[in-house]
N, C-alpha and C positions, 0 to 999 in steps of 0.2 A: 800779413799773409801767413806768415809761422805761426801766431797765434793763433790764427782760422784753423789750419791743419789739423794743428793738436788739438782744439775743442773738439772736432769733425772726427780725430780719430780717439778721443775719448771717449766719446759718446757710442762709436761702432764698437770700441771693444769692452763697453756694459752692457750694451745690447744683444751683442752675438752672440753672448753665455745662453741667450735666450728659444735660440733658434732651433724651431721642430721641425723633424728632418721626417717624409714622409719618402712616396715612392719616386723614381727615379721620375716620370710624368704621374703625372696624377688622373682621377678620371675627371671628366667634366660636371661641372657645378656653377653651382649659381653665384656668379660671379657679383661683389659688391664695389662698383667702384670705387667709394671710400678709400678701402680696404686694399687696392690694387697696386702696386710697382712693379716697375720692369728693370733689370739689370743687365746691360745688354755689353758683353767683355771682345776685346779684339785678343786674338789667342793665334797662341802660333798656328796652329791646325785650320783655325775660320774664324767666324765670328759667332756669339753664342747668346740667345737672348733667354733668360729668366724670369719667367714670372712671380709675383711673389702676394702672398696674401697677407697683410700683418693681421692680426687679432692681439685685443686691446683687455687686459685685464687688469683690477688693481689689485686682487688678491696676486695672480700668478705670473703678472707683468708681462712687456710682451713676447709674442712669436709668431712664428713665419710658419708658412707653409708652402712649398713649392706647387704651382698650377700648373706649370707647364713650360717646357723646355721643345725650343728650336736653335738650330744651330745651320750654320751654312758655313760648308768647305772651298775652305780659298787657297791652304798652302801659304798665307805672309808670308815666310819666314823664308819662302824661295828668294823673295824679295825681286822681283822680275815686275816688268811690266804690265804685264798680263794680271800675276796674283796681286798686284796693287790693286788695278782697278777692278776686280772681282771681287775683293774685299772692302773698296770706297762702296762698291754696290749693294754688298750684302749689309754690311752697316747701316748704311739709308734706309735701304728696305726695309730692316727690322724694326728702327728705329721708328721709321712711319707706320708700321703696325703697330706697333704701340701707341701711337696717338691716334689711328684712324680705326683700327679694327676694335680694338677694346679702350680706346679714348681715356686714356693715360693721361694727364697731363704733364707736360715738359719737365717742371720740378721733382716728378715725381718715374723719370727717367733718369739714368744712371748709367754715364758712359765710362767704360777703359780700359788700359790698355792691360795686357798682363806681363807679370815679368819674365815669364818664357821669350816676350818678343824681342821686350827690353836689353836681356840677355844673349841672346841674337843678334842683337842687332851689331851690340857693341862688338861681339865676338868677331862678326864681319863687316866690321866699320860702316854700318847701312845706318847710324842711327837718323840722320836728315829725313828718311825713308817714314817709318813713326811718325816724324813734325811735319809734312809734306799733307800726309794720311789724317791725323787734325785738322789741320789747315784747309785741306780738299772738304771733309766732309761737316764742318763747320759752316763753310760756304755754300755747302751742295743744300743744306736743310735750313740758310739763313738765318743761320743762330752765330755772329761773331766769339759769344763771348759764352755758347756750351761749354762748360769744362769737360777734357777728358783726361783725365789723370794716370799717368803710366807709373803704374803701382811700383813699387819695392816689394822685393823680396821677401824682406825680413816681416815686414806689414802683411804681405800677404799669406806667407808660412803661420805667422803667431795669430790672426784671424782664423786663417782656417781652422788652427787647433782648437784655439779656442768654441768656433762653432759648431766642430763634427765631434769631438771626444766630449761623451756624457763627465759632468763635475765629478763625479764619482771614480773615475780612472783619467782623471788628469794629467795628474803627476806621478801616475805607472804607465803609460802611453805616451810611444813615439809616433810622432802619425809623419808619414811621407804622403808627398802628394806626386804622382806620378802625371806632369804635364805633356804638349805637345812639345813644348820647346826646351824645358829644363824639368829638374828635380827637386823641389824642395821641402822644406818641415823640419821636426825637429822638437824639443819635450820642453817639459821644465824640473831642471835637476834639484829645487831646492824646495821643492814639496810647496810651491806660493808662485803667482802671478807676475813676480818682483824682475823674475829675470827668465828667456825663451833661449834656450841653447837653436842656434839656426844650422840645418842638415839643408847642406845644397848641393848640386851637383848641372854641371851644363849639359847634361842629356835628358833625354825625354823620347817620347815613344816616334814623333815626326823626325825630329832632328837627328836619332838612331837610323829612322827609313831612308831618310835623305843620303846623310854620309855613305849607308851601307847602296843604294841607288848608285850615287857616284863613283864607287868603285868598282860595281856591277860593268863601268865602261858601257860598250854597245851590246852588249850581251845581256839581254834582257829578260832568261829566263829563267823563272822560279829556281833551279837548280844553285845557277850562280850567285844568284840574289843572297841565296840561303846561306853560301860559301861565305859571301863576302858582309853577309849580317854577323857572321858568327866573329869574324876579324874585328870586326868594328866593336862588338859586345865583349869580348877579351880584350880590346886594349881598354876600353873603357872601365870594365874594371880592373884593369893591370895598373891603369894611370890614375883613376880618380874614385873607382869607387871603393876600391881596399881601403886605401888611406881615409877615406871620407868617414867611413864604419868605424873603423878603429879609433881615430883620433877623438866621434862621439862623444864617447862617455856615457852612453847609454848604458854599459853593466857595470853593476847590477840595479841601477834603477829600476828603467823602463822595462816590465812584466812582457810589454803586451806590444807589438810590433804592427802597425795599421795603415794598411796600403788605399787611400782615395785616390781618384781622378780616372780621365777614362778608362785606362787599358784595366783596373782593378773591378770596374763595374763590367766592361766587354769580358772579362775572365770567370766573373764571379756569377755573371748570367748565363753564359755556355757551361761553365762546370758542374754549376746546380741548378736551372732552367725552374725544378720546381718547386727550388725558394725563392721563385720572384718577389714573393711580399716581404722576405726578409733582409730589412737596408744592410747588415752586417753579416759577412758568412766566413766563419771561422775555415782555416784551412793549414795544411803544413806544405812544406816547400818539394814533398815528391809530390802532390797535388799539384804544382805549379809545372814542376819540370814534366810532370807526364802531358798535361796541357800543351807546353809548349813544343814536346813532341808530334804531337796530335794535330795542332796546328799546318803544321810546316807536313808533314808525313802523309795523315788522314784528313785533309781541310774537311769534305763530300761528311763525313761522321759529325760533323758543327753544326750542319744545316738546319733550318728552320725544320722543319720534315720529317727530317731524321731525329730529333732530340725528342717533337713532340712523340712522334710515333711510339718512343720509350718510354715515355711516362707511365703507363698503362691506364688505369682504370681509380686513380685515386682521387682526391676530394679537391684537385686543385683545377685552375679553368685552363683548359687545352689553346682557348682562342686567347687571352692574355698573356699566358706566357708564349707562344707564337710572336704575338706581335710587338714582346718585348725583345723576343732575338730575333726580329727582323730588324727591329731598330740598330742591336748592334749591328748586323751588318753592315745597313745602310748607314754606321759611322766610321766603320772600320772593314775595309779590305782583306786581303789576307796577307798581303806585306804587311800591313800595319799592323794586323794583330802579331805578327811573325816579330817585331821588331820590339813592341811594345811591352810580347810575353818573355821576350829573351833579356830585357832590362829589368825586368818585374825579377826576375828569378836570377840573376847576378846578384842583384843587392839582397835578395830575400840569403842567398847564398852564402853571401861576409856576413851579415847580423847570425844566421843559423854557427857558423864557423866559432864566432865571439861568447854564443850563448845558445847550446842545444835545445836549454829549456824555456825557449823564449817561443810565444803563442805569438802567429801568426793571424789576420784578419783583413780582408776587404770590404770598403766601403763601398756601397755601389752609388749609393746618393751626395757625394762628399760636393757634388755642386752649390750647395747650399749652404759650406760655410762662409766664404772672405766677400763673393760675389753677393751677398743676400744682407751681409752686414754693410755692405754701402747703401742700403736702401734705409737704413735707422737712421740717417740726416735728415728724413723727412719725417721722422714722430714727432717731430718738435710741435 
C-alpha cells in the first residue's frame, strides 16, 4: 500500500510541474472525451468539482487546462447534521454528473478530502465525521472500494506549489494557500525540489467566519459581527500568525509573496474587475487593507453594477467580467468576504513587517494546482 502511495505521488509531482493554468472557468468548447477528468474535493466550505482537459505532447509533455468549475456550499466543517447530509448530497451529485452529464468514466474521477477538513476535524474531535461521510457516499453510488483519500497537508501545500509557481520563480516564491478551513504553503529554501519548507496555519477564510459567528452570540448584526471578526483576526494573529511568519525563514529568500485559494481570487476579481483575463494581479498590502475596508464599510460599491458601471468604455467585455463578479458573490457572502479579507491582510501584514521590499501577488486560478495533479494517475 505504501508503495502504491509513493508511486501515485511520484508520478503527480512530475506531472504537476506541467500544469496550464488558464481562467478561473473557462469558456465552452468542444469537449474531447479522451481528454476529459473530473477532480471532485470535499472542502471545508462545500464540495467542489474540477474539470480538467489533459493535452498530450511529446515534445512539451503534458498539461491541464481547467473546463470548468462547480462547487456546492455545504458548511462541513459545522459538522452538524444537516451540513453532513447536504454534503453526502452534493458529493453524489457532482460525482454523478460526471459520469452522466459528460460521461466521465469512474477511473477517471477523483475523489477527496482536503486537509482544511482534515484539520478540523481533529481540532474538534469530529474526525469519525470524515469516515462516516466515505462510508455513506461509497454506499450511496455503490462503489465499496472508490478511494477517497484525505489529503495531508504537507502533500497538498508542496503540490500546490509546485503547480501554480511558474519553474522560473520557484525558489523565490512563497505561495500561501488561503483555504476554507486552514492556511497553508510554504517555499523551497535550497534553491532544488529536495526539501518544501511547510507554512500552516488553522485558519482559513470559513473557520475565521464561524469562530467570529460564535462570538457574535444572538446578536446577529453586521455591526457585531464586524466587532467580533476583528477579535478573532487579532488573536489569530497574536497566537499563530506572528510566530508562523517569523519562524519561516522566508527572508531573504523568497522575493515574491503569492496569495491562491478563494478569498485571493474573490479579492483580486472585485479589486481589478477588468483584469479578469489576468490569472496573476500584483498588488501591495494598502490595496488589501483598503479592500477590506470597503468591504465591511461600502459592501453596495462591490456590486456587480456598480464595478461594471466603472469601467467605462475600454476594450474589455462588460458582460464577462459581470459574470465573473457575480460568481464571486454567489461564493462569498459578505461575512465571508469580511472574514476572508481580514486573514488575507493579517498575514500579508507580518510578511510586510519582516520584509518591506517583498512583492505581493494573487492568484486567482490557484485551483488547478494539488486538486488537478490527482488527475495525472490516470496518464498511465
Amino acid at each position: 500500500m505504501l508503495k502504491t502511495k509513493s508511486r501515485v505521488l511520484l508520478v503527480l509531482l512530475l506531472l504537476v510541474s506541467a500544469v496550464v493554468v488558464t481562467a478561473q472557468t473557462s469558456t465552452a468548447r468542444n469537449l474531447k472525451l479522451p481528454n476529459l477528468y473530473a477532480g471532485i474535493e470535499v472542502g471545508s466550505k462545500g464540495v467542489k468539482m474540477s474539470l480538467i482537459e489533459l493535452t498530450r505532447s511529446a515534445e512539451t509533455g503534458n498539461s491541464f487546462t481547467i473546463v470548468k468549475d462547480t462547487s456546492v456550499n455545504t458548511d462541513f466543517i459545522s459538522f452538524t447534521s444537516a451540513t453532513f447530509d447536504a454534503t453526502l448530497e452534493g458529493l453524489t451529485a457532482l460525482y454523478n454528473v460526471a459520469l452522466t452529464k459528460y460521461n466521465i468514466p469512474t477511473k477517471r474521477v477523483f475523489t477527496v478530502i482536503s486537509s482544511g477538513v482534515k484539520q478540523q476535524a481533529e481540532k474538534e474531535k469530529k474526525t469519525e465525521s470524515i469516515a462516516k461521510l466515505i462510508s455513506a457516499f461509497q454506499t450511496k453510488i455503490n462503489e465499496p472500494g472508490r478511494l477517497v483519500e484525505v489529503v495531508d497537508v504537507m502533500q497538498e501545500a508542496k503540490l500546490s506549489h509546485l503547480g501554480i509557481v511558474p519553474l522560473s520563480r520557484r525558489y523565490t516564491t512563497f505561495l500561501i494557500d488561503i483555504g476554507s478551513g486552514n492556511t497553508k504553503g510554504g517555499f523551497f529554501p535550497y534553491g532544488n525540489d529536495s526539501y518544501f519548507y511547510l507554512f500552516q496555519l488553522n485558519w482559513g477564510t470559513k473557520s475565521t467566519a464561524n469562530a467570529a459567528d460564535k462570538l457574535s452570540g444572538d446578536d446577529k448584526s453586521l455591526q457585531n459581527y464586524s466587532k467580533q471578526l476583528q477579535r478573532v483576526a487579532a488573536n489569530a494573529e497574536n497566537t499563530d500568525i506572528t510566530y508562523a511568519v517569523n519562524t519561516s525563514g522566508s527572508y531573504p529568500v523568497s522575493d515574491h509573496i503569492a496569495f491562491s485559494g478563494g478569498i485571493a481570487w474573490a479579492t483580486a476579481t472585485l479589486l481589478y474587475p477588468e483584469l479578469s483575463n489576468n490569472p496573476i494581479i500584483p498588488v501591495t498590502y494598502e490595496d488589501v487593507e483598503r479592500f477590506t475596508k470597503r468591504v465591511s464599510e461600502n459592501f453596495s460599491s462591490l456590486s456587480e453594477a456598480y464595478l461594471v458601471s466603472k469601467l467605462g468604455n475600454g476594450k474589455w467585455d462588460k458582460k464577462l467580467v459581470g459574470e465573473e463578479i457575480k460568481r464571486v458573490h454567489s461564493v462569498f457572502d459578505q461575512k465571508a468576504l469580511m472574514a476572508g479579507s481580514a486573514l488575507l491582510l493579517r498575514i500579508m501584514r507580518q510578511f510586510k513587517s519582516v520584509n518591506e521590499a517583498k512583492q505581493f501577488y494573487l492568484i486567482k486560478n490557484g485551483q488547478v494546482g494539488w486538486v488537478s495533479a490527482y488527475v495525472t494517475e490516470a496518464t498511465d
